[in-house]
ZALOKOL-774675 format. One line per 2 residues: for each residue y, z, x of C-alpha. Coordinates in nm, 2 decimals, padded with zeros to 4 digits, always signed. Layout:
// ZALOKOL-774675
Y Z X  ...
This chain:
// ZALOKOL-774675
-18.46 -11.31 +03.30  -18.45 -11.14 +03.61
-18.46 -10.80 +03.75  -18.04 -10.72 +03.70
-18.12 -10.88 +03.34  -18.41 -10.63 +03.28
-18.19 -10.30 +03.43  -17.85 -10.37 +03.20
-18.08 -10.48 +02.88  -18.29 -10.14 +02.96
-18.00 -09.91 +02.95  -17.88 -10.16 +02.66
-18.16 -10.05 +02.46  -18.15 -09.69 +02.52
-17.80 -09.62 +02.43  -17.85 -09.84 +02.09
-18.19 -09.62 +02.08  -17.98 -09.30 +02.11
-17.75 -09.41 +01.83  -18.01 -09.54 +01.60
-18.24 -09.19 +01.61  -17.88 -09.01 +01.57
-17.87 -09.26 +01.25  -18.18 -09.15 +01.09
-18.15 -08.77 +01.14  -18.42 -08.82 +01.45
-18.19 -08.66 +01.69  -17.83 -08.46 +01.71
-17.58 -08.58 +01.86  -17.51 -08.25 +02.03
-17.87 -08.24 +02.17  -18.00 -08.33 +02.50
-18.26 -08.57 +02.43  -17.94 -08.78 +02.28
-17.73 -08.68 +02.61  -17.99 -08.79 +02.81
-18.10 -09.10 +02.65  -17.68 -09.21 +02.65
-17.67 -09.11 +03.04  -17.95 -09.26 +03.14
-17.88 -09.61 +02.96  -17.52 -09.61 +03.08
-17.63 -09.53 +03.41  -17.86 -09.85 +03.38
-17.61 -10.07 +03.22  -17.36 -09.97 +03.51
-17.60 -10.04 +03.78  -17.65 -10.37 +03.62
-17.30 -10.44 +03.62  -17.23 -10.35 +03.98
-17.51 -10.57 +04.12  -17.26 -10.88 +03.88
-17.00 -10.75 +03.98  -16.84 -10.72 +03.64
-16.56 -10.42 +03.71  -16.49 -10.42 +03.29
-16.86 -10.28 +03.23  -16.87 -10.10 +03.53
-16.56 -09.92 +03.39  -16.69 -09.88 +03.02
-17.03 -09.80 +03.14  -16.92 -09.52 +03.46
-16.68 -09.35 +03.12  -17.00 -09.35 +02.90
-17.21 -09.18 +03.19  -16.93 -08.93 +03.25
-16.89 -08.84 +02.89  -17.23 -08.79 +02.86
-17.26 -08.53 +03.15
């Protein structure tokens, strides 16, 4: 793997980390841990995307972030 590999499956991890402690009762959605976790992984995932070049996960992942702020 390299270093765009490591960013996008970071900010993979964290939303799927988000939604799995939302799951089990760990967090609330409404919370900020959960906020941040989502905004930070999509902003991850997005940077990944831009360094491919890959404009349909740039587009899901810019949404995410801005839904999350």
């Amino acid at each position: 793997m390299n270093i765009i590999d490591w960013i996008g499956a970071s900010g993979v991890f964290l939303i799927l980390l988000a939604f799995f402690l939302n799951l089990i009762e760990q967090i609330d959605s409404k919370g900020l841990p959960y906020l941040l976790l989502n905004l930070i992984g999509a902003l991850l995932a997005c940077a990944a995307s831009v360094m491919l070049d890959y404009w349909p996960f740039i587009i899901l992942e810019a949404a995410w972030s801005l839904v999350s702020v």
